[in-house]
Structures are given as C-alpha cells and as structure tokens.
C-alpha positions, 0 to 999 in steps of 0.5 A: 460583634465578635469577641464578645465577653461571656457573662454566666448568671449567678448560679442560685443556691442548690437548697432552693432549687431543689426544694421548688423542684419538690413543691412543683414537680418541675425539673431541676433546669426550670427551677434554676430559672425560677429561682433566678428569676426571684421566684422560691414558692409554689404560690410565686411559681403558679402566680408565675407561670399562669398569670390572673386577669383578677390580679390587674390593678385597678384603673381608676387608681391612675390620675385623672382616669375618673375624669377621662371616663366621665367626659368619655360616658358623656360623649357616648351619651350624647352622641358626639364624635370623636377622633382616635389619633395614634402614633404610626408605630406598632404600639400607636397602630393596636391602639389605634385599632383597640379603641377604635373597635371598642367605640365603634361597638358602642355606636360611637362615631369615630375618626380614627387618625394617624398622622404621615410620618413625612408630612406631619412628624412624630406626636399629635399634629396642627393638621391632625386637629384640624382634621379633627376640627373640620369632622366635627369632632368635640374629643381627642383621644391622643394614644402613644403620643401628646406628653410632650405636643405642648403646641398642637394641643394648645391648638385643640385647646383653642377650638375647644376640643377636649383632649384625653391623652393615653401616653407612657412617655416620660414627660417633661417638667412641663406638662399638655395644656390637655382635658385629662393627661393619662400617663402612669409615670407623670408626676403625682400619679400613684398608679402602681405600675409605670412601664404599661405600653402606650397601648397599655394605658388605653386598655386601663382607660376601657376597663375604666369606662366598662362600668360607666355603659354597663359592659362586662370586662369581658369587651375589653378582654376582646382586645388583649392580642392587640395589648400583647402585640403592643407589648412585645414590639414597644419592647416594654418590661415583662413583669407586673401588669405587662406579663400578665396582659402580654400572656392573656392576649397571647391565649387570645391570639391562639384562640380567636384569631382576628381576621386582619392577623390571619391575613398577615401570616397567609400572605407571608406565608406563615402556616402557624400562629405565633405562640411567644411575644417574640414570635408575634413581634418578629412576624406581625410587628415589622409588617404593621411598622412598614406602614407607617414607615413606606405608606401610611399606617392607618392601612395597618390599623384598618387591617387589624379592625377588619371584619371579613377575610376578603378586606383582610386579605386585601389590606395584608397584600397591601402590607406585604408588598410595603414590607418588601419595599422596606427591607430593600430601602433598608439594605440599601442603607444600612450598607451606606451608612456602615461605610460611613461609620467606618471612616469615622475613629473608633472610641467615640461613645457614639456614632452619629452618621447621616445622609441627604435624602436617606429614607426616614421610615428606616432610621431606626432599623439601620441605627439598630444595625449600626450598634450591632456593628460597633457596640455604643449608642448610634443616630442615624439622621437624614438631612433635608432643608439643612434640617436632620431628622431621624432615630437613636439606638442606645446599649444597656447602661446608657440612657440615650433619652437623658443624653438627649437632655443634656442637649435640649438647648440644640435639638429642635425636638426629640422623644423616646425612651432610654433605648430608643429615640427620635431627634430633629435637629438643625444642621448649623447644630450638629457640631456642637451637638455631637460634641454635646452629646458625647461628653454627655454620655462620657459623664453619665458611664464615668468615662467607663462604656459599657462593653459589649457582653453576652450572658447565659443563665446557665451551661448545659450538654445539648443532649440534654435538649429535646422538645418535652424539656423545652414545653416545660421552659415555655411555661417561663413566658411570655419572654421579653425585657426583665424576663428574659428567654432562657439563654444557654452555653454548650462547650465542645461542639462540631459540625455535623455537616459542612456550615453555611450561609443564608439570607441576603448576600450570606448575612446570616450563618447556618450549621447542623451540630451535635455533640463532639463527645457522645453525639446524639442529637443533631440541631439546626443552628442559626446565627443572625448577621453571623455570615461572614464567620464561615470561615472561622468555623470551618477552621475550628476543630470544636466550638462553644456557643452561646443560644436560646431555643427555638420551635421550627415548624414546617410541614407541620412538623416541628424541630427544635432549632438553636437561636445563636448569640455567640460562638468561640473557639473550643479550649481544650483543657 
C-alpha cells in the first residue's frame, strides 16, 4: 500500500522516562518504550522484562475445569481411551501434539485426530467421531474447536462419548451439548484473562490435571515451545498470561530444542534457532499449516511429537516439500485473484473475489494479500457444487466476525475472530450477502473506514543503531499484537549503493542506506511486497523510512537488518 499516512506515538513525559532510566540503568530509547507501554517502576520493568511462571493464574478458577480434570483422572484410572482431536491450523496442531505427548507419557492410550480440511471442514467432524466411536474411544477431547459444533457433539452425545471441549472462540448464545466446555470468554466463567490460544486453554486443563496423578508442573512446563508456537501464529494478545507463556517457551525452545523443530529449520535450511515469537512464526508456522492446507495436518502434529532425529527428518522433508507445493499454489492465486479485484470499483468496504476450483488451503494467505493490496476487510471463496467456501481477512477497527453476525441468516457456517475468519456460504446467497455485508460494515465504522496508517514509537538517526542498543530493545519481548515490536522513523536517508529487487518476479525490494549526513553505519534494508517501488527510490535524492530491527545471521555472523514498513520521499525544509 503506498501513501500510507505516518502516525507518531504519543511521546511520553520526559520526567518518567527519565526516572525509569534512573531506577534501572536502562537507556533512555528503552524506557521511552516502557513508559508507553504503561510500565513507570522498576517492579513493573522487572515484572516486564523477565515474566514468572508463579504468577500464571490458577486453572481450577475456569469454569467446569474441576469437572474436566476429575473425568480425565478418572479415564487415566482406568484405562480408557481417548481421542485428541485438533483443528488443522497451528494453534490445533501444537495442541494436538501438546496433549497428546503428555497422555502418552502417562501410558494413556490416545488417538490423536485432525480432520482433512477438504473432506471434513472446519471444527469437530460426524467422521471425526465415528472414528473416535469405532476405536473404542470413551473421551473427546475437542482443542481449538467444538464452541460452536453443536451437531457433531450432539452425535458424540449420542453414543455416550463424553466430551471435554478446550476452545477460545467466541461462542454463540448457544452453547455444545458437551460433558465439560472449557472456554475462558463463555458466559459465566470468572477466569481472569480471555485472550489464551487454543492451545493455551489445553495447557490450563494439564496444569490442572498435574495434582490429580501426582506430577510436578515441571511435565506440563515441558511443553511451553509448543504454547509459544501456538501463540504467535494464532496472533493472540501479548500480554497477561500469553507473555508470560510465549517468554518461557521461547527459553525453552532455545534450551531443549525438541527434535521435530530441529528437523524443520535443518530441512529449510535455517542454521539458528528462532529467538522471537516472530522468528518462530515466520519459519516454523507456515510449514506446520502447509499440512493441513496441501496434505493432512496430523503429518504436522506427528512431526512435533517425534522422539528421534530420523522419523524427524523424514516428517520435516515431508513438510517442506508441501510447503513449497503451497507457496507456488499461492502465487498462483494471488495473482488471479488480484485481477479480479481490479475490476471491481474501489470504495467498497469490502472485497469479495471468487473462483471455481480455487485451492482451499490458500484462501486466507491470498486474502491477507489482497488487504495489502486495497487496504478493507477481503473474502476469498472458492466455489464447488454452487457452493463457496473460504477465508475472511479484515483491518484493525472492523470486526469482520461480528459483520458475519449481522449475516448469519445467509451464511451456511462461519467462525473465527475479528481479524480473521472462515465462511460456507451458498451461491444463490451471494447477492444479498455482499450486500448484507457491506451495509454491515458501513454501520459498524459509521460510514467512516478506517484508513490505511503506519505508526512508529519514536523518530531516530540510524547512527544511533547498533546491536548492543538493539539486545537492550530485546529484553521488551517477546513481541506481537498489544505489544508491539518497537517501530522506528529516520528522515534523510540515501542509498549506499544502487537499490534492488528480490524474491519472486522482483516482489520484494532491497537496498543498503546509511546517513545522507554524517554517514556512518551502512544497513541492509528490505521492504516486503515493496518491489515495484524501485524506481521511485532511484529518483529520490534522500527518503525517510519507517521500520523495525532485525538480527541476520549468516555464517555465523550477525548484522543488524532494517524490516521496512514505508518509505517516502525526503522534504527538505
């Protein structure tokens, strides 16, 4: 998106930046952040900056936890089986693998379960239980799905499966005809903090069970990398439990790495471990969703429950080769549906483009793409059997989940949350939804879209930048939505050398820049889907840009890179 509008933080006052810096020895840059960030005290900064485990809220404080567990000890007891069905995302697959491991370690028999995404659909499945039924399975354990599968668990119901459902969905005034529903945000639970992931919720269900068989926590803290994997890719709130979780598995991640993750990075040819959630998210998660959107997920899930290097290895080849099949499924597409959404008018407040036979498992990539392209809230169906199924993709200020609310007389299914979610609708409805849709959204913004926006916490001169200054801004995360990577501004900067593009077909937009004044650093700057800007820069004589930092290595060496998010033309004053 070009001509983005540049929004600065509100700067903080210069009194409490300078009195943090005085209690902790932290420089002034860092405790600007902080102090933005609500944190004034050297109690908050430590609290902040090294989160406690001791400080996780307690488990049995969820509604119907003490429920759940008590039929789980009992299953353990005596033997029973049960299934472990996940959704076939990230957040479904590390929990699926979480759980999973954990049972297993207790001599538990389990069928672990992910329904295809083509065959079955999103959220528990008919075929999903009657597998379950047929293996002789007596539980269910539903995670990162089963709020809203009122059918499929009326069917378990039926044959007597008692189902235990770990979700963090937004429900419906309904709720699953279900043994125990363990979802934070479901009416009448006084759980403390809602935004847990999917996988998050089945953590809080383990760490519950613990002192019913007599483990320490230490067996469920095993499985932190996993919460941390979950929590970056479902793009859950930073803050309260999540930051606590994400920065523990991210320690656990570097310190016993399990040998499914080693696998991945060998086989794509990543010679360090990640070490932010963005890192983990960008590597590991889209490899893990290939999966389930080529193949089948539980491929994923065996991967990250691997024992030993070889089976790892194997499942990681596996993985990569669908990975690949992905992006080129998704290049494909996203160029398809970009002339589509060409020939449509702008000034829609949304975009809705579709195509017969269009690959399912890359909806929701090419639908990000698509916002990225003309900046409102994008669907991207495909249709089959005049039916169209497929992703939603909105922009911060409209909730695209409560749009599809508005709609739900016309919309076979749907589900997600207010950035992102999923719809079956039948074509016949497609009129009368678009219009539906956009009057719905007219109302929710008052007839006032958002627009486009890029904001930075603070200006800076990049000679100020260098990797001791930049280990200090590390200790802010781990980084993600509510709290945010810090984003920076430099004014008057040029090209050290000529720009260039990278990436497929010139995607992607190169450049080496330093200082136009007093030039003594030089850094390497990318700016994603920025390609066809070359030219602009070459004509500038200076420009400001807008970015965050980001560690390179190669070779085992490491150089500090700029991540752009915009960049403009240099106003001399």
């Amino acid at each position: 998106m070009d001509n983005l509008k540049w929004k600065a933080a509100e700067s903080p006052k210069k009194k409490a930046v300078k009195d943090l810096c005085a209690e902790t020895g932290l420089t002034y840059m860092v405790a600007q952040i902080l102090v933005q960030r609500g944190v004034a005290t050297l109690a908050e900064a430590e609290n902040f900056m090294r989160p406690k485990l001791e400080d996780l809220h307690d488990p049995e404080t969820m509604l119907n936890m003490e429920k759940a567990v008590k039929r789980l000890n009992k299953a353990i007891n005596k033997g029973e089986r049960i299934m472990v069905y996940g959704d076939y995302d990230v957040d479904g697959t590390t929990s699926v693998a979480m759980v999973s491991t954990f049972l297993e370690g207790l001599n538990v028999q389990i069928v672990p379960y992910i329904p295809m995404r083509y065959q079955e659909g999103y959220g528990v499945s008919r075929d999903g239980v009657d597998r379950a039924r047929k293996s002789g399975c007596t539980i269910l354990i539903t995670l990162d799905c089963g709020t809203k599968d009122y059918d499929a668990l009326e069917y378990a119901a039926s044959f007597g499966l008692d189902t235990i459902v770990c979700d963090h969905h937004l429900p419906a005034d309904e709720l699953p005809n279900c043994f125990a529903l363990l979802n934070p945000k479901q009416p009448g639970c006084e759980y403390p903090f809602k935004e847990l992931s999917g996988a998050g919720v089945a953590f809080k269900m383990l760490s519950a069970l613990v002192p019913y068989i007599g483990l320490t926590m230490d067996s469920v803290y095993d499985h932190l990398d996993l919460l941390a994997l979950s929590i970056g890719a479902d793009l859950v709130d930073i803050t309260g439990e999540n930051r606590i979780l994400a920065y523990h598995g991210m320690l656990n991640l570097r310190e016993h790495m399990r040998p499914g993750i080693r696998a991945m990075l060998q086989v794509a040819g990543i010679e360090e471990a990640p070490k932010t959630v963005r890192d983990m998210s960008f590597s590991l998660g889209p490899r893990i969703n290939a999966a389930g959107r080529v193949g089948h997920a539980l491929t994923a899930a065996k991967l990250l429950m691997a024992n030993d290097e070889g089976s790892a290895l194997e499942l990681a080849s596996q993985l990569e080769t669908m990975n690949q099949a992905r992006r080129d499924i998704d290049e494909d597409l996203t160029e398809e549906a970009i002339a589509l959404m060409a020939e449509q008018p702008p000034g829609r407040s949304c975009t809705i483009v579709h195509g017969e036979g269009w690959h399912r498992g890359v909806l929701g990539i090419v639908a990000s793409r698509l916002v990225e392209q003309r900046y409102c809230p994008t669907i991207v169906l495909s249709e089959e059997n005049e039916v169209l199924t497929g992703s939603a993709r909105s922009v911060p200020g409209i909730d695209i989940h409560e749009a599809f609310e508005k709609c739900r007389h016309l919309i076979e299914q749907f589900g997600g949350h207010p950035m992102a979610a999923g719809l079956t609708i039948r074509k016949e409805n497609m009129d009368a939804f678009t219009t539906e849709l956009n009057a719905a959204i007219t109302a929710q913004t008052e007839d006032d879209i958002p627009k486009p926006t890029v904001s930075f916490h603070m200006p800076i001169n990049i000679n100020e930048l260098n990797p001791t200054m930049y280990r200090e801004f590390e200790r802010l995360g781990p980084f993600g939505p509510c709290n945010e990577v810090p984003v920076f501004m430099a004014k008057g900067v040029v090209t050290a050398i000529p720009p260039r593009t990278v990436g497929h077909g010139g995607r992607h937009l190169k450049l080496v820049v330093q200082s136009a004044e007093n030039p003594l650093h030089r850094f390497e700057a990318l700016g994603f889907g920025m390609g066809e800007r070359i030219d602009e820069v070459r004509a500038w004589r200076s420009f400001d840009v807008v970015f965050t930092l980001a560690r390179n290595t190669f070779r085992g060496k490491s150089t500090l890179n700029l991540h752009l998010r915009d960049i403009r033309v240099h106003k001399f004053v």
